[in-house]
Every structure is written in structure tokens, then in C-alpha cells.
N, C-alpha and C positions, 0 to 999 in steps of 0.2 A: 629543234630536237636536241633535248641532252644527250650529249656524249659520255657513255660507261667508262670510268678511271681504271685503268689498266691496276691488277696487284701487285706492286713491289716488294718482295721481300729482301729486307742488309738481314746478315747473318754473319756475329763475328764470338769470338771468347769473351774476348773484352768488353763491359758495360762502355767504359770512358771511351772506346772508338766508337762502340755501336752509335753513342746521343751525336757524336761529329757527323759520321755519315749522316743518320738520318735527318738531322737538321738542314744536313745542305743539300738534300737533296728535295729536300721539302720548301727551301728557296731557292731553288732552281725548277723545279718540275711539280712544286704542289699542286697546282690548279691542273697536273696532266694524269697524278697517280694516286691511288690507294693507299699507306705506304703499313709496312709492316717490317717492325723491330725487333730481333730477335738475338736470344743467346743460345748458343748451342743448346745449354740445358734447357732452357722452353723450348728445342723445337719439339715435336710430335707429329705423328701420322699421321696424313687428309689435310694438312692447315695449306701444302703448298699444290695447286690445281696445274694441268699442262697452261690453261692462259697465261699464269702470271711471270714472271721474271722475278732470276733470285738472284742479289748481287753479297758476292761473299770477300770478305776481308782480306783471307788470302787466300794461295794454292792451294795448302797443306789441308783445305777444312772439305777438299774437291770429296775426300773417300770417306770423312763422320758424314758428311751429309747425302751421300748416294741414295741411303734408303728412303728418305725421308722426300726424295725430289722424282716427281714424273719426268723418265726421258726424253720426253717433246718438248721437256718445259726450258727456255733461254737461261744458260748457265754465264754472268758476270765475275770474273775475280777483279776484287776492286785494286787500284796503283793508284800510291800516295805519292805529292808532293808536297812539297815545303809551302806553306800560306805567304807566298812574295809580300801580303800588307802587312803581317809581323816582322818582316826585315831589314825594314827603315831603319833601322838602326846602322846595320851594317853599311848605308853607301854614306855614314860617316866617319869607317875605320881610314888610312891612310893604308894607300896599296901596298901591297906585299907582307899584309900581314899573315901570320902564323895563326890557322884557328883551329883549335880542338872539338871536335864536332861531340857531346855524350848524350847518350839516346839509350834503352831500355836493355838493349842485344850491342852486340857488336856489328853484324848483320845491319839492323837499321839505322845503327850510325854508320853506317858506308851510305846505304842509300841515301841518308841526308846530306854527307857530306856532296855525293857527286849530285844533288839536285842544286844545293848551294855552288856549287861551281860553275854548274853550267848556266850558274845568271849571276855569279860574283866571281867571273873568274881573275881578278885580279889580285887573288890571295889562294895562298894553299892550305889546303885543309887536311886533317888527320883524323880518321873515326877510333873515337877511344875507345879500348879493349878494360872494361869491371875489373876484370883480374890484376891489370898490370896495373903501375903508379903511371902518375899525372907526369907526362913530360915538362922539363924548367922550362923549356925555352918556347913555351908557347904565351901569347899577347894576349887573346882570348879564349873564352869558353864558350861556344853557342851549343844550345839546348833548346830540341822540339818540346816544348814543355813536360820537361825533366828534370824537373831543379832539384828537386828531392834527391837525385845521382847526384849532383855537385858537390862536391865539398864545398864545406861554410868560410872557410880562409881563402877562398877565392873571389875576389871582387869583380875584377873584369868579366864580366856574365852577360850573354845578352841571350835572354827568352822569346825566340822567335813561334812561341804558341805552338799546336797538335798541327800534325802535316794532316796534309785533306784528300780528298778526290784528286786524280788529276783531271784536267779535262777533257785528255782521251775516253778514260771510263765516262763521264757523264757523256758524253756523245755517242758512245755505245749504248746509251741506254736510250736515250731522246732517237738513236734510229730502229729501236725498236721498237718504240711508241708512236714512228713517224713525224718524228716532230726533228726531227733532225738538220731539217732545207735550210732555217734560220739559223745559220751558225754565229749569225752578230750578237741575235737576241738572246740567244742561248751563254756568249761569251757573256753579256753584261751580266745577266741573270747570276754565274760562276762569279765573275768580281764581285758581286754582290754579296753571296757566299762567304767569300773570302773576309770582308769587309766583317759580317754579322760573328764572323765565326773569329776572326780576332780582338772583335769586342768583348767576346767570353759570352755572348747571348744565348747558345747553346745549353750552356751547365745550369740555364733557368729552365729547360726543357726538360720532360720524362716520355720517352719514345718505347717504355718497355709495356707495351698495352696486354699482351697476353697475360699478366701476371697481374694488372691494374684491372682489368675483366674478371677475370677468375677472381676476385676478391669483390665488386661491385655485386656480379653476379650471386658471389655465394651470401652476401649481405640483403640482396632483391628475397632470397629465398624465406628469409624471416624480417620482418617489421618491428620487431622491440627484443629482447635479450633475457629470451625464455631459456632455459636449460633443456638438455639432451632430456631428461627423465619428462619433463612437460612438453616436448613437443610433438606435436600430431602433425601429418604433413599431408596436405590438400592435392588434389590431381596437379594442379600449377604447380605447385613444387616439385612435386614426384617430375614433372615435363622439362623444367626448367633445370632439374641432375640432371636426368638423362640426356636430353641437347649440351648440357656444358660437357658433360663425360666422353660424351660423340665427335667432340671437336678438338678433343686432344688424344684419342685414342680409341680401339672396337670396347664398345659397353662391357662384350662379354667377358673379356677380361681383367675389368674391375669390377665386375657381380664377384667375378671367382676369387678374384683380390680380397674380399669382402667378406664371401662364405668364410676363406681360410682364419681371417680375423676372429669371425663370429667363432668358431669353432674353437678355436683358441680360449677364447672368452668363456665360453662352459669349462674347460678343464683351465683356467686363472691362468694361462702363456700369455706373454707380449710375446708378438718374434721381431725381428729384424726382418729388413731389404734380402739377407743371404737364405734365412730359412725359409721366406716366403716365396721366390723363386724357385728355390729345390722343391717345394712343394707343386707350385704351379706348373712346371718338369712332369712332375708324376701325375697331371692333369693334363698331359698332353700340350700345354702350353710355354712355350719356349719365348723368352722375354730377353734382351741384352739390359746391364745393369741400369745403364741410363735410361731405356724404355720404362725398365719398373719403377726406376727413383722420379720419374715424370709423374706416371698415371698415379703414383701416392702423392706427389705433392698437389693435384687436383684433387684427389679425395679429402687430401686434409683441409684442401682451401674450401671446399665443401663439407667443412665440419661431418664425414661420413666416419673418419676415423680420429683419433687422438695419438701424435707421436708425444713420446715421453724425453726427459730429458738423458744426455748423455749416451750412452748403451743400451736405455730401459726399452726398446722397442718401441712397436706402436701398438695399440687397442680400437677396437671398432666401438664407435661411439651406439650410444644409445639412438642417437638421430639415423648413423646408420644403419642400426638392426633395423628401424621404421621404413627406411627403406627398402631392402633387401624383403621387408616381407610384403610392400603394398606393390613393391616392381612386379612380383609373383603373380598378386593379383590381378594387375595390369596388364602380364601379360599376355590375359586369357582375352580380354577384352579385345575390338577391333580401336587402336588409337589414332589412326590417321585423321579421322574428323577432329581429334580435339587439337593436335599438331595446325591443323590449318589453323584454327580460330585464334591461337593465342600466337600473336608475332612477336617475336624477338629478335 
């Protein structure tokens, strides 16, 4: 009998940590999880169920993402350490060297620095402060790969690569999927990790699927590169908006998204993200900025509206009025039989 893959969700700000996490955790646990990539601005409402587990980059992201997460559902904050195969280097300095740790924050050059001590303690280390100058009397530079902070007059550098998991977090997550018992197999599987992830194997990966979907998707809905004024749109299409619109937020509130466009459209207005909201306000519907700047960036990926360049707003495309009027029709109908038949 196959075994159902549990859904993972990584959820961080950052693209360049999200592909680390997901990578290693896809060599560590691929064959146990689902996995799902995300940045704040893709999350959306329904994507995360009570089954699945969401592991989040850090504390701070515990209160953007509350709405967005079922209470029953396993809340992960991920902890980083230093990748030990990037810092071969280091057990060929001569003890008691002086090393300047520089890293993004000040903040994470502390963390670096005290992860590098507590497996190089034979040297002290200093996490350097952006603001301030570069101490003389330091021997080295080590950098989580942050060499772009380095100044270029400094030679002595050693780029000990992106800090990773540590493997407390991956064990919190392997005993939520019960796979936990094996702490050997689980440890090599991590070294492995480690190994893939200092080779830079990672940065050939794209882990941001919701946005690589949303674009597949909205390319499925037409076959050749007809224009908004030529297009007539089939039940399958009409099925295939509506499922993609459902999966990143309630329908009803990009129909209404839509009407306000169209209506604009008769009296020649683009609006903005700001007008469109006060509007949707006096429709009863209360949206946070990021919510509305989501559910448009699926409408546009779904060619339903056209944003303009700069300030100039957006406009509801012609494909979207075809919507907005065959949804109408749709709606009178009973659609569940045609929902079954066509899987996606």
C-alpha cells in the first residue's frame, strides 16, 4: 500500500534562503513529504490544511502568517547553522586566530560567529557591526556567503557558503512524520545535505512552484497566442479560472475585483491596488494590502486583467470581461458533474 506524503510547507522573505531550506529538505525527507515553497507574498488563504506542517524561517514571521495557518496545524521555526563542509578551510588557520565573522545583520553575525566557536573554538571571533569600520587587527574575514558585504582590499576571506538547517529542526520535523526512530539514517541523509548544499547544487533548483503553476496554468488555458479581442473561452477554461482563483483566495472576491475593473473600463479609469480596496470597503469586503496585491497578481497571471506600466493602474482585459460574463452564466447552471470529469 502507498503511503500519502505528508504537506510541508518552508515559508520565508527571502527567495535565496527559501531554494537552501527546500533543497535540503528534499535531500533529507523527499521520498517522506510533499514539499511546498513559499514567500510571504505567495502565501494565500486554503493553500495551508490542519494535516500539513509549516516550517518558517524565523520567529518574527510567527504573526504575518497566523491568518493564513489552521490552529491544529504543526508550527516549525526553522535554526540555522553554519554548513561544517564549507569550513575546511578554517582547520587550516593557526590557533588563536582573530576572525571577523560579516553576515547580512549584525544579529546573524553573532549567530555565526557563536556556531563557529562552538566547533572552532580555538580562535576568537568578532561579528561585525555594517555601520562601523573593519577592525586592523583582525587575520581574517569569514562570510556565510556574503562576500558582496566584504570589502574588495581584503584578501584574507574565507566563504564558508549559506548556513542551513540545523539538525535539531530537521528532527522536529522527521518526528512529526514519524520517521524520527532512525536518528543514524536521518544524520547521513543531513551530511548529505550538507555536502549538496556546499557544492552550490541548490542555486540549479526553482522551489517557487506556486508562481511556476499560476503561469503553466494560465498558459493550459489558451493553446496558440490569440488576443483578448479574439478570445472566446470554453467551459474548460471558464473551470480551470475558477479552480486556479479558488486556490489562492474566495472566488467572490475577485468576481468583485473584476466587476470594479470592468466598471472603470466604461467611464476610461485604471485604478490602483489603493482605489480598489476603498472600493471593495464599500462592498462590504475588507481585504489587507497584501491579500489584494495576491488575488491581482493571479488575475494578471490569468491574463483576466492588464497592469499598466509605472503608476498607470490596471485594466480588465478583454479575456476578463469574457469571463465575468460566461461565470454569470455558469452560474445558473448545476457545475459539480462537469468539476468531476475534468481532473486537474
Amino acid at each position: 500500500m502507498i503511503k500519502l506524503k505528508r504537506k510541508v510547507h518552508v515559508i520565508s522573505r527571502q527567495e535565496s534562503y527559501l531554494n537552501i531550506i527546500a533543497y535540503q529538505l528534499l535531500e533529507i525527507l523527499g521520498d517522506k513529504i510533499e514539499l511546498s515553497a513559499l514567500t510571504i507574498q505567495q502565501l494565500t488563504m486554503n493553500i495551508i490544511t490542519e494535516q500539513d506542517i509549516v516550517v518558517l524561517s524565523k520567529e518574527t514571521l510567527k504573526g504575518i502568517t497566523r491568518p493564513f495557518i489552521p490552529d491544529s496545524c504543526p508550527v516549525i521555526v526553522a535554526n540555522r547553522e553554519v554548513n561544517i563542509i564549507g569550513t575546511k578551510e578554517l582547520l587550516k588557520l593557526p590557533k588563536g586566530r582573530q576572525i571577523l565573522v560579516i553576515n547580512d545583520t549584525v544579529e546573524r553575525a553573532e549567530e555565526t560567529a557563536i556556531s563557529l566557536e562552538n566547533i572552532y573554538f580555538e580562535h576568537e571571533y568578532i561579528a561585525y557591526d555594517l555601520m562601523q569600520s573593519i577592525p586592523s587587527d583582525m587575520d581574517v574575514i569569514v562570510t556565510p556567503g556574503e562576500m558582496g558585504l566584504v570589502p574588495k582590499q581584503f584578501e584574507n576571506v574565507i566563504d564558508i557558503g549559506p548556513r542551513t538547517l540545523d539538525f535539531k529542526t530537521i528532527l522536529k520535523i522527521a518526528n512529526l512524520l514519524n520517521e524520527g526512530s532512525d536518528r543514524y539514517a536521518l544524520m547521513n541523509r543531513f551530511i548529505k545535505s550538507q555536502l549538496s548544499l556546499a557544492e552550490g547544487l541548490y542555486a540549479k533548483q526553482n522551489f517557487h512552484y506556486e508562481k511556476s503553476l499560476m503561469k503553466q496554468d494560465s498558459e493550459q488555458l489558451s493553446e496558440n497566442t490569440r488576443t483578448d479581442s479574439e478570445m472566446t473561452l470554453s467551459e474548460k477554461e471558464i473551470i480551470l479560472i475558477i479552480n486556479k482563483i479558488e486556490e489562492h483566495g474566495f472566488l467572490e472576491e475577485s468576481m468583485e475585483i473584476l466587476e470594479i475593473y470592468k466598471e472603470g473600463k466604461k467611464n476610461f479609469e485604471s485604478f490602483g491596488r489603493t482605489k480598489v480596496k476603498l472600493k471593495l470597503r464599500e462592498n462590504g469586503i475588507h481585504l489587507t494590502d497584501q491579500q489584494l496585491r495576491l488575488r491581482m497578481e493571479v488575475l494578471q497571471y490569468l491574463g483576466l486583467i492588464n497592469a499598466r506600466q509605472g503608476r498607470g493602474g490596471a485594466k480588465i482585459s478583454d479575456k476578463g470581461e469574457d469571463f465575468l460574463k460566461y461565470h454569470k452564466d455558469f452560474a445558473i447552471k448545476n457545475l459539480s458533474g462537469l468539476y468531476r470529469e475534468i481532473n486537474y
